[in-house]
ZABA-778365 format. One line per 10 residues: number of its first residue (from 1); their letters; for each residue x, y, z of N, C-alpha, C, O, CB. Coordinates in steps of 0.2 Angstrom, whole numbers. Glycine has a CB too. Example, Ala and Ser with C-alpha at 12.3 -4.5 7.8 and 13.67 -1.06 7.14 Angstrom:
BEGIN
1> AS> 66:-28:39:62:-22:39:66:-16:39:71:-17:42:57:-22:45 ~ 64:-11:35:68:-5:36:64:0:39:67:6:40:70:-3:29 $
% end
This chain:
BEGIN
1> XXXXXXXXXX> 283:52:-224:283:44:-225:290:42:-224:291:37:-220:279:42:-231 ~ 294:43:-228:302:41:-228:304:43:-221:309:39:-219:307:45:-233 ~ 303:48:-216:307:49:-211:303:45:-205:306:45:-200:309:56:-209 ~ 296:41:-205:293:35:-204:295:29:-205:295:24:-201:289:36:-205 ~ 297:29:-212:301:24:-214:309:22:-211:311:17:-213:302:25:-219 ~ 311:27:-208:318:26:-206:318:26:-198:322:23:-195:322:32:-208 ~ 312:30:-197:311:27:-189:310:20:-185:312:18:-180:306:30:-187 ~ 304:17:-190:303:9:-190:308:5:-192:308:-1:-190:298:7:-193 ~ 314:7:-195:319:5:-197:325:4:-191:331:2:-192:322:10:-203 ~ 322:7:-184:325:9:-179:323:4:-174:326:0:-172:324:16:-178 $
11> XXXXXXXXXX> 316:5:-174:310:5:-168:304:3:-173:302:5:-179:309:15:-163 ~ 302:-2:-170:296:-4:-172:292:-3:-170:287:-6:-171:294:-9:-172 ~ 292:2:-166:286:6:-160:289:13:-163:295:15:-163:288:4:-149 ~ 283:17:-165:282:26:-166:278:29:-161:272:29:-162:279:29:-174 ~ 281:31:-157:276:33:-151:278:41:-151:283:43:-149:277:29:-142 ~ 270:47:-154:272:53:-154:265:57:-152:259:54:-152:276:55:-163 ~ 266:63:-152:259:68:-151:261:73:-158:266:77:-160:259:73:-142 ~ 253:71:-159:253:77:-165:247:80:-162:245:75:-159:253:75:-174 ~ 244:85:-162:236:88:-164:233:85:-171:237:86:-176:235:97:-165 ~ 227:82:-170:225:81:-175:220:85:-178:218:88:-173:224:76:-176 $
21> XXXXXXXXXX> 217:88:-183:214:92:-186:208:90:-189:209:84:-191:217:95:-190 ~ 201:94:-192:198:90:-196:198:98:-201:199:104:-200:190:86:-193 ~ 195:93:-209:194:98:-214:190:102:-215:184:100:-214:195:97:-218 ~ 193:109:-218:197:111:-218:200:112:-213:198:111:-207:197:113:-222 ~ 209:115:-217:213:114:-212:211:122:-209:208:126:-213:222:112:-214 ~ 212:123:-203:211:129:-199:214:133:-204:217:130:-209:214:131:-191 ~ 214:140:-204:216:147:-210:221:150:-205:220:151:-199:209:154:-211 ~ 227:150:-207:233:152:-202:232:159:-197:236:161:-193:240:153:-207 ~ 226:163:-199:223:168:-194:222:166:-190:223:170:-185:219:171:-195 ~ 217:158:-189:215:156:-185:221:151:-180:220:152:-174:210:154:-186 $
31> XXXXXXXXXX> 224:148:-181:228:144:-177:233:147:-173:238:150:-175:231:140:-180 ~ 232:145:-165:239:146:-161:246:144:-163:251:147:-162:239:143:-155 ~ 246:138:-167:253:134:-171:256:136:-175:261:134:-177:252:129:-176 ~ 253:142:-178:256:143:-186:259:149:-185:256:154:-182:250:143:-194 ~ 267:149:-187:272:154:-187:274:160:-188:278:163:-185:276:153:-189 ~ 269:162:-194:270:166:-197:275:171:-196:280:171:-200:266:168:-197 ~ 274:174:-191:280:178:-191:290:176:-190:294:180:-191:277:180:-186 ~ 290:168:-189:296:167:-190:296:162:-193:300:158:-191:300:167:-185 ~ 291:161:-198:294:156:-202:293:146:-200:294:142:-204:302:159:-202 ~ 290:146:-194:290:140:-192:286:132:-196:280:131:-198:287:142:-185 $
41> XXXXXXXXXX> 290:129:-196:287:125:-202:283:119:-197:286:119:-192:295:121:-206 ~ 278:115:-197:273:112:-194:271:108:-199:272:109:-204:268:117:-191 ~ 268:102:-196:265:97:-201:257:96:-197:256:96:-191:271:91:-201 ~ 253:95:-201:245:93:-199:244:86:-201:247:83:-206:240:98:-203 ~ 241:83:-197:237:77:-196:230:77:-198:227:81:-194:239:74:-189 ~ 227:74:-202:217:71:-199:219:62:-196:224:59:-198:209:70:-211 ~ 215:61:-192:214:54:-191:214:49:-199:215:43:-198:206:55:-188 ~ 214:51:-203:212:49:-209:221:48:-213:224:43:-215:206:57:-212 ~ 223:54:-211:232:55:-213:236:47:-210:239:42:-213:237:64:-207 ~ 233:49:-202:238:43:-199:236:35:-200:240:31:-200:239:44:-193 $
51> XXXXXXXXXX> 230:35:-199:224:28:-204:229:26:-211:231:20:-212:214:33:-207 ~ 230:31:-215:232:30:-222:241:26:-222:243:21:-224:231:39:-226 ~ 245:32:-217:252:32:-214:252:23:-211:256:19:-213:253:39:-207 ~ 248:23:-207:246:15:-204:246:8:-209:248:2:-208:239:15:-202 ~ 243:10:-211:242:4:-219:246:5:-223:245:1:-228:234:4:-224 ~ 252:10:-225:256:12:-229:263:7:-228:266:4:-232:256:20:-227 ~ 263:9:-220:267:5:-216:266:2:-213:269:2:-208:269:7:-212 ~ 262:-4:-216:260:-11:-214:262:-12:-206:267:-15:-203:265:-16:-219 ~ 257:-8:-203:257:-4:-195:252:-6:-192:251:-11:-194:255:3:-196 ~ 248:-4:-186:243:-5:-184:245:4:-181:250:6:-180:242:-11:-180 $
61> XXXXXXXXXX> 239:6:-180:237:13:-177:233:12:-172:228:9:-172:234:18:-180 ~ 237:16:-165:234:18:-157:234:24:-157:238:29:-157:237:15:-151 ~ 226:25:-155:226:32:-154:220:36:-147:216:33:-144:223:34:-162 ~ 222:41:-147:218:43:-142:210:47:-145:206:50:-142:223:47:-137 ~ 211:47:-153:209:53:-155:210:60:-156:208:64:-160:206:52:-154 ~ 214:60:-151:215:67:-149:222:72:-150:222:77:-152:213:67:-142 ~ 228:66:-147:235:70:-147:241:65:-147:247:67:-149:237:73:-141 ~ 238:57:-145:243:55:-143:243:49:-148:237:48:-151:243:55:-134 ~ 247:44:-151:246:40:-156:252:37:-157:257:39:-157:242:42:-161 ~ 250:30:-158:257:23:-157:256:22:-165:250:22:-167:255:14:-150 $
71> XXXXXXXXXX> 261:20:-169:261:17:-173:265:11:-171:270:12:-167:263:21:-176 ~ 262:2:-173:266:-2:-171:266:-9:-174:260:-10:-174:266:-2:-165 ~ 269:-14:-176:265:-20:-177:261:-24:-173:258:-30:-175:269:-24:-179 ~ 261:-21:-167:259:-28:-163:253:-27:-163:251:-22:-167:261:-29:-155 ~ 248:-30:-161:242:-30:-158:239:-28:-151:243:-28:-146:242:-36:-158 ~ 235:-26:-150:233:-22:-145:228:-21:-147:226:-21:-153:236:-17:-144 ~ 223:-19:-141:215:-16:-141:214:-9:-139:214:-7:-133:210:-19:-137 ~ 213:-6:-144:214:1:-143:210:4:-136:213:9:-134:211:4:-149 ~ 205:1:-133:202:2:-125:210:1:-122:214:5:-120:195:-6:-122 ~ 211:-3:-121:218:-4:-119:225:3:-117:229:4:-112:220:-8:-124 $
81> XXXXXXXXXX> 225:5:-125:230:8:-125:227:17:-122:230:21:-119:232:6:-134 ~ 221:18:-124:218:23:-118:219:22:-112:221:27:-108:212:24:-118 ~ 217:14:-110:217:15:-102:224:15:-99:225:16:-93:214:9:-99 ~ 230:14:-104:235:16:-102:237:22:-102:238:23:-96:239:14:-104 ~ 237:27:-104:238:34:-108:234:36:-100:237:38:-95:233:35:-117 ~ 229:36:-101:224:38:-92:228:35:-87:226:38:-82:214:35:-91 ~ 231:32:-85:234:28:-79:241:32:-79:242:34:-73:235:20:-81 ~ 245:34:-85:251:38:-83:253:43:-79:259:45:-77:254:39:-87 ~ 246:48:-77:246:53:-71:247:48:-64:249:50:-58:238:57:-71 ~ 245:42:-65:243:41:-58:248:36:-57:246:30:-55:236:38:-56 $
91> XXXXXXXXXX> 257:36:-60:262:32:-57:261:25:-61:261:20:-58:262:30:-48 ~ 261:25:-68:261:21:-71:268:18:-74:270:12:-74:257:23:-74 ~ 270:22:-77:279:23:-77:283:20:-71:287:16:-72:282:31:-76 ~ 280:22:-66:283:20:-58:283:11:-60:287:7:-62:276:23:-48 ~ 277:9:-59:277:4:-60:279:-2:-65:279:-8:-65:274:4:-59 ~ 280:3:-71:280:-3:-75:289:-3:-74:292:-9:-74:277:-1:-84 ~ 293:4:-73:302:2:-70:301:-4:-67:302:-9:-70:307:8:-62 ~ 296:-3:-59:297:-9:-56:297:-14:-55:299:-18:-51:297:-9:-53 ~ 292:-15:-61:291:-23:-65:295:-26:-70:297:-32:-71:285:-22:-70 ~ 298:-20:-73:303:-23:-77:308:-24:-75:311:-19:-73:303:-20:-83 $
101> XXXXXXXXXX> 314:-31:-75:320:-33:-75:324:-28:-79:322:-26:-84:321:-41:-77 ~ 332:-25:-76:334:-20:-78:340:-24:-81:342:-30:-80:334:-14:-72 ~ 341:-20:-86:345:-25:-91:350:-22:-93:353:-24:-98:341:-26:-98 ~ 354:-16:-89:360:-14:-89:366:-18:-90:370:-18:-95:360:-12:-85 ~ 366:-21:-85:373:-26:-84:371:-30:-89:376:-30:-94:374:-31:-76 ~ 366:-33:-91:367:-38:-97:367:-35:-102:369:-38:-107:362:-42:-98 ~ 365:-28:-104:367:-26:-108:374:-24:-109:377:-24:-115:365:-22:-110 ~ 377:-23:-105:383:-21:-106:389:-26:-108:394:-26:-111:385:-18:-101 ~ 387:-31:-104:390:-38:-107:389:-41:-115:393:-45:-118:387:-43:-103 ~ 382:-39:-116:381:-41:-122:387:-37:-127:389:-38:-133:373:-40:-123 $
111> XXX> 388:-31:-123:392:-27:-129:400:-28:-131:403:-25:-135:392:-20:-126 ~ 401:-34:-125:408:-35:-126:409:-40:-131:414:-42:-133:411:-36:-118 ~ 404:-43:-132:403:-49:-134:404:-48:-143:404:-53:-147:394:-52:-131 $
% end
C-alpha cells in the first residue's frame, strides 16, 4: 500500500498486470510463479485485495478480471475499459499517437520557463 501510495503521488493513473488468484492461495507445489528454488519474491492479488486497495486509495478499480487492472480517480465504465484492452491488438496505440497533439516542443518550452 505505501509503494501505491507513492506511485499515485506520481501518476494518478496505476496501470499494472498482476494474475489474480482465488482462495486458497495455490500450494507452492502447484504454481508456475513461485521460486522456490532461487528465492523469488512475488506478490498475490484476489479481486477482493484490489477492490479493498481501491477504496483504501480513494480510487476507482478497472479491471479485466483476469490480468490486467487500472487504478484511478476518474470515471469510466468498466465495459469501456475492456473494450479498450481488446482493441490494442488491432492498432489501438497507433491511433490514439495519431490523435493525440504531440507536446514535445511545448514541453520543452515549458521547461525553460
Amino acid at each position: 500500500m505505501e509503494e501505491m501510495k507513492k506511485m499515485l503521488a506520481i501518476s494518478t493513473n496505476i496501470h499494472f498486470s498482476a494474475e489474480l488468484w482465488s482462495r486458497p492461495a495455490p500450494k507452492p507445489s502447484m504454481g508456475w510463479y513461485y521460486g522456490l528454488d532461487h528465492g523469488q519474491h512475488i506478490s498475490l492479488y484476489s479481486l477482493d485485495t484490489l477492490k479493498y486497495m481501491a477504496r483504501s486509495l480513494d480510487v476507482k478499480l478497472f479491471t479485466n478480471g483476469a490480468n490486467v487492472h487500472l487504478l484511478t480517480p476518474k470515471r469510466m465504465n468498466n465495459l469501456l475499459f475492456n473494450l479498450l484492452l481488446k482493441l490494442c491488438p488491432f492498432g489501438l496505440p497507433v491511433f490514439v499517437r495519431t490523435a493525440m497533439k504531440r507536446k514535445t516542443k511545448h514541453d520543452h518550452d515549458l521547461s525553460k520557463t
